[in-house]
C-alpha positions in Angstrom: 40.3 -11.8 -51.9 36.6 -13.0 -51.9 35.4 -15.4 -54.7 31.9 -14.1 -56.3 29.9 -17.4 -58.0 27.7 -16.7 -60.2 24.5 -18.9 -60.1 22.8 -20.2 -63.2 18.9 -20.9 -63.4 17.4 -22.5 -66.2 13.7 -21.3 -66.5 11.8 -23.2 -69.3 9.6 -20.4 -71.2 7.4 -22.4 -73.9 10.2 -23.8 -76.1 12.9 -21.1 -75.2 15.5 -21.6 -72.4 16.7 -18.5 -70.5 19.9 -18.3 -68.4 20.0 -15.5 -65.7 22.8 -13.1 -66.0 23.7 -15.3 -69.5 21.6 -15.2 -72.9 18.6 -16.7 -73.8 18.0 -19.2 -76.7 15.6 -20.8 -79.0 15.5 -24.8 -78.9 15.3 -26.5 -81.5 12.2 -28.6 -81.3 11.5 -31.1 -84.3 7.6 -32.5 -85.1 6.1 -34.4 -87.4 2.8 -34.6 -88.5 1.4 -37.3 -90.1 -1.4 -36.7 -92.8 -3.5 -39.2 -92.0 -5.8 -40.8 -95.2 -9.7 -41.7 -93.8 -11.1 -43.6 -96.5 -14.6 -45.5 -97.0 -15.1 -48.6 -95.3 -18.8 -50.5 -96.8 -20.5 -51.2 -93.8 -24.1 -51.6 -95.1 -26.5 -51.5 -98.2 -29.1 -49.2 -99.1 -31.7 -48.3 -101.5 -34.3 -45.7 -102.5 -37.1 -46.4 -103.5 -39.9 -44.0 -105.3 -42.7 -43.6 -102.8 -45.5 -44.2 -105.5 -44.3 -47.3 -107.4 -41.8 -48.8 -105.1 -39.2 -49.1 -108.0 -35.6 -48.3 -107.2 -34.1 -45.3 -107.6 -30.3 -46.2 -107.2 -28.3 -48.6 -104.9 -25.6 -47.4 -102.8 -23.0 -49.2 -100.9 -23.0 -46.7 -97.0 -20.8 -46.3 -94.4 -22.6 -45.8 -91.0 -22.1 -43.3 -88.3 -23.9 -45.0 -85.2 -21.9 -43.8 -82.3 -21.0 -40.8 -80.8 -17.6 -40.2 -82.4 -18.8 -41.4 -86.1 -21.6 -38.9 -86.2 -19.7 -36.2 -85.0 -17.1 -37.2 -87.8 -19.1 -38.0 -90.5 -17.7 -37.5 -93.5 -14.9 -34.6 -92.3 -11.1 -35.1 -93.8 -11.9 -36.4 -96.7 -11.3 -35.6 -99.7 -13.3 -38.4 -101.9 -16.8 -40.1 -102.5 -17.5 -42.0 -105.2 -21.4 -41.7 -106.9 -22.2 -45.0 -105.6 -21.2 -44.4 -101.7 -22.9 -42.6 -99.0 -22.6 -42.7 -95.4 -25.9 -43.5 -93.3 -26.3 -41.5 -90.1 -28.5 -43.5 -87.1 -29.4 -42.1 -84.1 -31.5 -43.5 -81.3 -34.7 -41.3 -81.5 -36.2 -39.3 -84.0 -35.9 -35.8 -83.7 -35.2 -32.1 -85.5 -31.3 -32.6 -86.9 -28.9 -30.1 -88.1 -25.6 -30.6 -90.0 -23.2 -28.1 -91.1 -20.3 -28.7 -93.3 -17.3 -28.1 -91.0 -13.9 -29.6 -92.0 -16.0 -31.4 -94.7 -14.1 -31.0 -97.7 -16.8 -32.7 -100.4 -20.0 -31.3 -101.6 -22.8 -32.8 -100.3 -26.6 -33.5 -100.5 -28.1 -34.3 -96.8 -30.9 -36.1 -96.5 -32.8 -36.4 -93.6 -34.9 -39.5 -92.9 -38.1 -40.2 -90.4 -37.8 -42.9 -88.5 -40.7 -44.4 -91.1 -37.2 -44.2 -93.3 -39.1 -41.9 -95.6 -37.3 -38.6 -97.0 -38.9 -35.9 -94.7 -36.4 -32.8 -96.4 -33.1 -32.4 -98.5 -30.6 -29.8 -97.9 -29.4 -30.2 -101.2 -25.8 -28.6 -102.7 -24.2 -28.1 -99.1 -21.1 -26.1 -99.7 -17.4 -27.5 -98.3 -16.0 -26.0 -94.7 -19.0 -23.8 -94.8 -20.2 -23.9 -90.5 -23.7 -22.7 -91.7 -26.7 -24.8 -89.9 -28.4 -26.7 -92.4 -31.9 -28.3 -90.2 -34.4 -31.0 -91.3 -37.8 -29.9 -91.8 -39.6 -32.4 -89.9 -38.0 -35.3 -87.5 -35.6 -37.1 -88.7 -34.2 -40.9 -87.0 -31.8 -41.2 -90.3 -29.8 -39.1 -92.2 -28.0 -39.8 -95.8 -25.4 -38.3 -97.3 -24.3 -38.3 -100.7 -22.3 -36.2 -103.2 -23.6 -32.8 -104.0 -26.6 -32.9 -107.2 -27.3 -37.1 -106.6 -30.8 -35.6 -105.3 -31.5 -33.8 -108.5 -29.9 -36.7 -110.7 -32.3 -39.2 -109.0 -35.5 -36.9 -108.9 -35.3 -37.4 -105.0 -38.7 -36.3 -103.6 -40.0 -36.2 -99.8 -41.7 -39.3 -99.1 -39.2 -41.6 -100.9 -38.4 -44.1 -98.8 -35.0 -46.2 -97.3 -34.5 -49.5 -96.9 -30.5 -50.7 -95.9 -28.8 -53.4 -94.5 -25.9 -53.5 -92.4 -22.7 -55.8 -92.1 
């Protein structure tokens, strides 16, 4: 009498193992995913200042997104800002910016600065997750942002000007 052996192959399909000539099964796979919490970290002061008298307009304690990764961040995942914070974009030359809101789950007022750190245009009330381009009028070297309404609520006007320090 011949002997017949059956041979087993074990062919890994994206989670599921199959058996030739046997049955085929789900594996159990277990992740976790940690929720992670991005809060504000002060990096910097900065205040506006009414073009025509100088007086202040309000004081704000900023975050700043300098580098490639923190401008391309910004202010995305989270879900806080209080009145009193902003974070402070910087980039190296001053040219026509866009923003959009995309994984941004605040509200926000963008203000885009020349590199004169005067207010050159305001895309005010910009509307959470929303991908819709929202462009500067003019160059912009800096660009603020705040809560949604903080531009109304301080009467911000184009040639307002910046002044910050950073830590």
């Amino acid at each position: 009498m011949k002997r017949q052996w059956l041979k087993l192959i074990a062919i890994p399909i994206i989670g599921v193992v199959c058996y030739s000539s046997i049955s085929c099964k789900e594996e159990a796979k277990s992740k976790t995913v940690k929720a992670i919490t991005v809060s504000f970290k002060k990096e910097g002061e900065l205040q506006i200042k009414k073009s025509v008298s100088d007086s202040i307009i309000t004081k704000l304690d900023i975050e700043i997104a300098d580098d490639d990764y923190s401008t391309q961040t910004g202010l995305m995942y989270r879900d806080h800002m209080d009145n009193n914070q902003g974070m402070l974009f910087i980039f190296p030359d001053s040219d026509y910016r866009s923003f959009y809101m995309k994984n941004t789950e605040i509200a926000l007022d963008i203000i885009y600065i020349s590199e004169h750190k005067q207010i050159v245009s305001i895309q005010k009330n910009a509307k959470p997750m929303d991908e819709t381009s929202l462009p500067s009028e003019a160059p912009a070297k800096y660009v603020l942002e705040v809560n949604a309404g903080l531009s109304d609520v301080w009467n911000l006007e184009k040639g307002d000007v910046i002044e910050f320090t950073s830590f």
